[in-house]
Backbone as a ProteinNet text record, in pm:
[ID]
protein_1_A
[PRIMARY]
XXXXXXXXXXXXXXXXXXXXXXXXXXXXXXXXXXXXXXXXXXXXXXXXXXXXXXXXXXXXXXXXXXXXXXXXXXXXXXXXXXXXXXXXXXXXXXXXXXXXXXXXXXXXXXXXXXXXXXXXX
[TERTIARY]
-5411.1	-5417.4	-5303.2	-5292.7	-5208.5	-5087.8	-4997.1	-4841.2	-4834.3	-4783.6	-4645.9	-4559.9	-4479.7	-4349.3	-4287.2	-4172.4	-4060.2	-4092.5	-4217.8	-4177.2	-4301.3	-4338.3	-4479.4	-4576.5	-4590.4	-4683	-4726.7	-4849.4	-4898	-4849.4	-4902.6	-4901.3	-5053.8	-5073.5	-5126.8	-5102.1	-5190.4	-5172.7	-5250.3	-5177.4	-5244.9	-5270.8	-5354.2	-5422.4	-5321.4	-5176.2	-5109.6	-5070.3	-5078	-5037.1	-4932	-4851.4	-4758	-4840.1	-4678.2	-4730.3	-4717.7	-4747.3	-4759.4	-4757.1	-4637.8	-4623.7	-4725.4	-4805.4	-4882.9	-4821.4	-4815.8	-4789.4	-4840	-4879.6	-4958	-4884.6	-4951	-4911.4	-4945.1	-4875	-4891.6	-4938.9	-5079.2	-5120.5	-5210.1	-5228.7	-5318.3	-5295.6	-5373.5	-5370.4	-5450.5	-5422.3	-5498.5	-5535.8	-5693.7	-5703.7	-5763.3	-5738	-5827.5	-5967.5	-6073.2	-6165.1	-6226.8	-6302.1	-6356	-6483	-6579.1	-6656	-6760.6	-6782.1	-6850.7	-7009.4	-7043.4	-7184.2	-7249.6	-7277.6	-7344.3	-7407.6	-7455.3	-7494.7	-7429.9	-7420.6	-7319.5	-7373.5	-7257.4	-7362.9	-7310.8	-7444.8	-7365.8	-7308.1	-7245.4	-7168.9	-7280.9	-7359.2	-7451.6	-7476.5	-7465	-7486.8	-7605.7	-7656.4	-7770.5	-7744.8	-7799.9	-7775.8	-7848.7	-7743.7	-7823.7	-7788.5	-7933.8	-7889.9	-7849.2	-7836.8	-7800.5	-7891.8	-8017.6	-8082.3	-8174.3	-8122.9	-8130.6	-8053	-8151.9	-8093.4	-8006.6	-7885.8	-7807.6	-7767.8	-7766.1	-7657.1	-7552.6	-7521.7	-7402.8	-7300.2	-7214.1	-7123.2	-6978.4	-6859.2	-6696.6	-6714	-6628.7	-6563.3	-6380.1	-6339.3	-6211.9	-6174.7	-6036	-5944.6	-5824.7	-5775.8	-5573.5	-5517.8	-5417.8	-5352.5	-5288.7	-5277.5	-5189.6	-5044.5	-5077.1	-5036.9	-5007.9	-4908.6	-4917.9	-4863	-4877.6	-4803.5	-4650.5	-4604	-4470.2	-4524.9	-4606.3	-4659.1	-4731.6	-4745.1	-4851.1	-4716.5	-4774.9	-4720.2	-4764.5	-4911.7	-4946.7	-4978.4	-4941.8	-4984.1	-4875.8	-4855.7	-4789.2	-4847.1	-4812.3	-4847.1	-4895.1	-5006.2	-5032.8	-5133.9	-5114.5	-5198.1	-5367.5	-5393.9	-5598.6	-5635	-5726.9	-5728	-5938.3	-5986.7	-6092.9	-6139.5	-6234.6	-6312	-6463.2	-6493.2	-6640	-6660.5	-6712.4	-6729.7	-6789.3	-6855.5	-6946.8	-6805.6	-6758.1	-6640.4	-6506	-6557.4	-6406.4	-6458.6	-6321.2	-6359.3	-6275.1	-6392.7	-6342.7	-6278.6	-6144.1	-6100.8	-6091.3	-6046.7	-6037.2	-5917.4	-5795.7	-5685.3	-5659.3	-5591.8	-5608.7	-5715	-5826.6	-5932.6	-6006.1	-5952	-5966.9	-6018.8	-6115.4	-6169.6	-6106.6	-6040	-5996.3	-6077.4	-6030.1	-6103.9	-5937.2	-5959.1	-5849.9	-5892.5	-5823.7	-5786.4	-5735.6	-5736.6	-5684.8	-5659.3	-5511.5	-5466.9	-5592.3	-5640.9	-5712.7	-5866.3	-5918.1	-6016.6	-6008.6	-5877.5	-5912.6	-5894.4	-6044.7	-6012.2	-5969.1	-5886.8	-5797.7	-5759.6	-5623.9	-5532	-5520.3	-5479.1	-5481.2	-5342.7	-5217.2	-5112.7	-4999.4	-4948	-4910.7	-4793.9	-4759	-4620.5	-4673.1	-4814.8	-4858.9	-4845.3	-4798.5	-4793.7	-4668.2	-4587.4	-4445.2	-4487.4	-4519.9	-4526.2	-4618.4	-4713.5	-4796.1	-4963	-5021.4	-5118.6	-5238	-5364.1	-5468.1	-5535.4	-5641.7	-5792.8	-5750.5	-5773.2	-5752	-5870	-5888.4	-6013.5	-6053
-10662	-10802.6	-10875.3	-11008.7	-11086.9	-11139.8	-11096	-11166.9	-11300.8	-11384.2	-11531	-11509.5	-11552.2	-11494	-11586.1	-11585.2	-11704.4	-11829.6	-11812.2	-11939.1	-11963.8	-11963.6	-12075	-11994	-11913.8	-11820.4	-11723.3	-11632	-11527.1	-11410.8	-11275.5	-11178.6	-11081.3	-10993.8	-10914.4	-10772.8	-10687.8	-10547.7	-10567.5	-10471.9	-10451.2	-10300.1	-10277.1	-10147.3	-10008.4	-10071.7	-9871.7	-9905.1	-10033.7	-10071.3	-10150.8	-10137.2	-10266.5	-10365.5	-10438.8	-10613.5	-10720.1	-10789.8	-10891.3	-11035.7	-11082.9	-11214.9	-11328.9	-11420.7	-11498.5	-11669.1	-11755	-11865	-12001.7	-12075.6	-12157.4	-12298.3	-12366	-12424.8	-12557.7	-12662.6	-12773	-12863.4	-12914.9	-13031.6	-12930.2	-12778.3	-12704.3	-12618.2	-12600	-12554	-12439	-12343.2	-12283.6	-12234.1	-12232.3	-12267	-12143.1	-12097	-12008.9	-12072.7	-12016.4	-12098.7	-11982.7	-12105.8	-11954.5	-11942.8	-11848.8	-11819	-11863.2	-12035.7	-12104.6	-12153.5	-12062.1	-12098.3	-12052.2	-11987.6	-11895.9	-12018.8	-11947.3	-12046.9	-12118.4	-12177.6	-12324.8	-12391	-12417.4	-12520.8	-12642.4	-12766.7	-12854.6	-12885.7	-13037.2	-13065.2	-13064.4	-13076.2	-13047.4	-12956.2	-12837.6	-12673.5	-12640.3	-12691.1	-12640.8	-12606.3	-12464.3	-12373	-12437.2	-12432.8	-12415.3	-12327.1	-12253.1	-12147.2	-12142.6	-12084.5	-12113.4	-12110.8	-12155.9	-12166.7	-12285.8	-12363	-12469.8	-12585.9	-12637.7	-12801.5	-12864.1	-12863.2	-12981.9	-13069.9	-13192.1	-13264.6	-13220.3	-13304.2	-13330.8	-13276.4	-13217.7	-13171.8	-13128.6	-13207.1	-13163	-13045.9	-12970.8	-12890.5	-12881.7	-12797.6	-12785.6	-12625.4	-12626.9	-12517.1	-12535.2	-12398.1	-12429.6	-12406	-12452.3	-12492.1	-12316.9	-12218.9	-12123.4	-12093.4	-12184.4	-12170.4	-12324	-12361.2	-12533.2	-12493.9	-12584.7	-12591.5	-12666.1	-12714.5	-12708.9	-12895.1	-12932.1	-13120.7	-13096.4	-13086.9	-13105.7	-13214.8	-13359.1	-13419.5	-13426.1	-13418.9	-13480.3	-13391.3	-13236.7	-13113	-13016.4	-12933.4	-12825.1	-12693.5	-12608.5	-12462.2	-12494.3	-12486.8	-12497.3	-12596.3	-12708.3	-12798.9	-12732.6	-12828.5	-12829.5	-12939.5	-12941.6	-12983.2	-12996.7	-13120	-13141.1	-13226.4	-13066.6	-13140.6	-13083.7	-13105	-13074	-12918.9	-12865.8	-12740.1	-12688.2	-12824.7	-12819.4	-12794.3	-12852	-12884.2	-12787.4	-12677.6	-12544.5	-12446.9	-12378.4	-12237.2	-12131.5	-12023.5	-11887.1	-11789.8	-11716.9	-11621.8	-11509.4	-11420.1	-11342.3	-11272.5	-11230.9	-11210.5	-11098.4	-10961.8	-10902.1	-10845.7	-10879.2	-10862.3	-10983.3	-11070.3	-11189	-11279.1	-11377.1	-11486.5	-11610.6	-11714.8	-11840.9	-11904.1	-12028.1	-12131.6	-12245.8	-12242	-12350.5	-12476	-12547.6	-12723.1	-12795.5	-12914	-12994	-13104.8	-13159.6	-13188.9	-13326.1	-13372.1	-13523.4	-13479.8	-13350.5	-13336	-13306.1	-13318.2	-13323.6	-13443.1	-13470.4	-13566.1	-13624	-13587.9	-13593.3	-13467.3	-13500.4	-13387.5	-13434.5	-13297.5	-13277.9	-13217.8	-13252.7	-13204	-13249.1	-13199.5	-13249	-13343.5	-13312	-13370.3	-13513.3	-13541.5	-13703.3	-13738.7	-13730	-13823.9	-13884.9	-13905.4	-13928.6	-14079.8	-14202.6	-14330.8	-14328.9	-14258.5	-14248.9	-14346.3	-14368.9	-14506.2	-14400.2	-14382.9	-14300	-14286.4	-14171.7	-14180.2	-14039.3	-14073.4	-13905.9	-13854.6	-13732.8	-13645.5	-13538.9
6790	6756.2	6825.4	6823.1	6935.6	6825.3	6934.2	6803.2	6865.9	6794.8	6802.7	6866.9	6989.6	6983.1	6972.5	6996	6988.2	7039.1	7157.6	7272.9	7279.8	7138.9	7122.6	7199.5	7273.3	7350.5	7269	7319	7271.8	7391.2	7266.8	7431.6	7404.2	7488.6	7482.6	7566.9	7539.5	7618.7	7753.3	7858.8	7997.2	7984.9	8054.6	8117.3	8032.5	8104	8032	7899	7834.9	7651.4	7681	7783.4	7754.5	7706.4	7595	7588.1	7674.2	7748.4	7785.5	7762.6	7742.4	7721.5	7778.1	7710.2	7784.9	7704.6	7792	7745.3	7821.7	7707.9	7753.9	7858.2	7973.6	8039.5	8057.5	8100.4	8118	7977.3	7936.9	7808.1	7744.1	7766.7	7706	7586.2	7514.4	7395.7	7340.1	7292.4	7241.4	7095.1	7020.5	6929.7	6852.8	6744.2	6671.4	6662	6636.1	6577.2	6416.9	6358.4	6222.4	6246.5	6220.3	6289.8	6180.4	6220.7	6105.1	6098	6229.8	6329.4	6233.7	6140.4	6061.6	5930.7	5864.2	5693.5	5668.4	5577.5	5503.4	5448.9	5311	5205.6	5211	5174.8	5173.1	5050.3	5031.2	4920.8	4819.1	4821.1	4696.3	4623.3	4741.6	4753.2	4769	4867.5	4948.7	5076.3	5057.5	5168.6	5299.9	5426.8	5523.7	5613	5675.8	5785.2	5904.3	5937.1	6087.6	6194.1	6128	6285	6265	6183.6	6143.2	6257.9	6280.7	6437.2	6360.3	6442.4	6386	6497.7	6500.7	6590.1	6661.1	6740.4	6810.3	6704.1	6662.8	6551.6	6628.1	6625.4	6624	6477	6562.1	6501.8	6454.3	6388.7	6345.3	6386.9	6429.4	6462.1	6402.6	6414	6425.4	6563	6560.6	6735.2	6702.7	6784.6	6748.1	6914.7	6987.5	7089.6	7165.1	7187.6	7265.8	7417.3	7513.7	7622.5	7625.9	7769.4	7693.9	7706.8	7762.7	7780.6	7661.7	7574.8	7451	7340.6	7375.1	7268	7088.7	7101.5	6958.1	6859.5	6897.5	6776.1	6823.1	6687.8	6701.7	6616.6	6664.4	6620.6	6457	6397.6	6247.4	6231	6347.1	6272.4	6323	6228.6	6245.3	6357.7	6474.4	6528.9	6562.7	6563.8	6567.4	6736.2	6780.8	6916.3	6920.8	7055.2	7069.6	7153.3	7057.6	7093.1	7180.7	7257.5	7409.1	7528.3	7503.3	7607.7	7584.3	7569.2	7498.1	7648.2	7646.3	7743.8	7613.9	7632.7	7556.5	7626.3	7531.5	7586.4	7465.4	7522.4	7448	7443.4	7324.1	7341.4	7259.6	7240.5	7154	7083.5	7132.8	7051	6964.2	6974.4	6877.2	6959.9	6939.1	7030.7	7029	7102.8	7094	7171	7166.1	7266	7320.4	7491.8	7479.1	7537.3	7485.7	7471.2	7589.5	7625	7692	7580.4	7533.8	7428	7486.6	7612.7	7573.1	7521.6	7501.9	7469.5	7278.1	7222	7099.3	7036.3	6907.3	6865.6	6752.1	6709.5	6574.5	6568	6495	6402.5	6289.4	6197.3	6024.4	6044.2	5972.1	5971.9	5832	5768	5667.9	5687.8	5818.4	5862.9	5899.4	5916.2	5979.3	5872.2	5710.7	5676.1	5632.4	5681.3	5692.1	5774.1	5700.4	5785.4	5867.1	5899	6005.8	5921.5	6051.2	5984.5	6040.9	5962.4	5985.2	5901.3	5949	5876.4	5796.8	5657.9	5582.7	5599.1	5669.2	5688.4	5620.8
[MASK]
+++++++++++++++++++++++++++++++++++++++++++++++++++++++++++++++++++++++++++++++++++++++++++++++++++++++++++++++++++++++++

């Protein structure tokens, strides 16, 4: 599985098991996602499946990785974009998707609310 390290980066293993420091560059980001493609109820609690049509639909992540130009999120927050417009990688074993901080559209962070003017989501 992929550690945190100090410098906001991830790492992973190469070929003989070393770890490998990887860190993200320039306004990019990288995001966990939960693997939410599946069933889901709504607020009513009616199930729907997953192969059920839905719309156009943003999704939500956590940032687990920033670059060192990433002004508007940091490591923790939730971050909402379009899941058409993600590239997948794979790190550790674990799947992410990364970001271009102008392709997300809103953040959830507890720290925005310190004076900050916005939409509670």
């Amino acid at each position: 599985m992929a550690e945190t390290s100090a410098d906001s980066g991830f790492s992973t293993s190469n070929n003989n098991g070393e770890r490998l420091p990887i860190k993200m560059l320039n306004d990019r980001i990288l995001v966990g996602t939960s693997d939410a493609e599946g069933e889901r109820r709504s607020t009513g609690g009616i199930l729907i499946p997953a192969t059920a049509q839905v719309g156009k639909r943003l999704a939500w992540a956590e940032v687990v990785a920033a670059g060192p130009n990433v002004r508007n999120m940091e490591i923790g927050d939730r971050v909402l974009f379009n899941p058409d417009d993600r590239y997948e990688v794979e790190v550790g074993g674990a799947d992410y998707v990364i970001l271009r901080e102008r392709d997300v559209h809103a953040v959830a962070a507890e720290r925005l609310e310190e004076g900050s003017t916005g939409l509670y989501l």
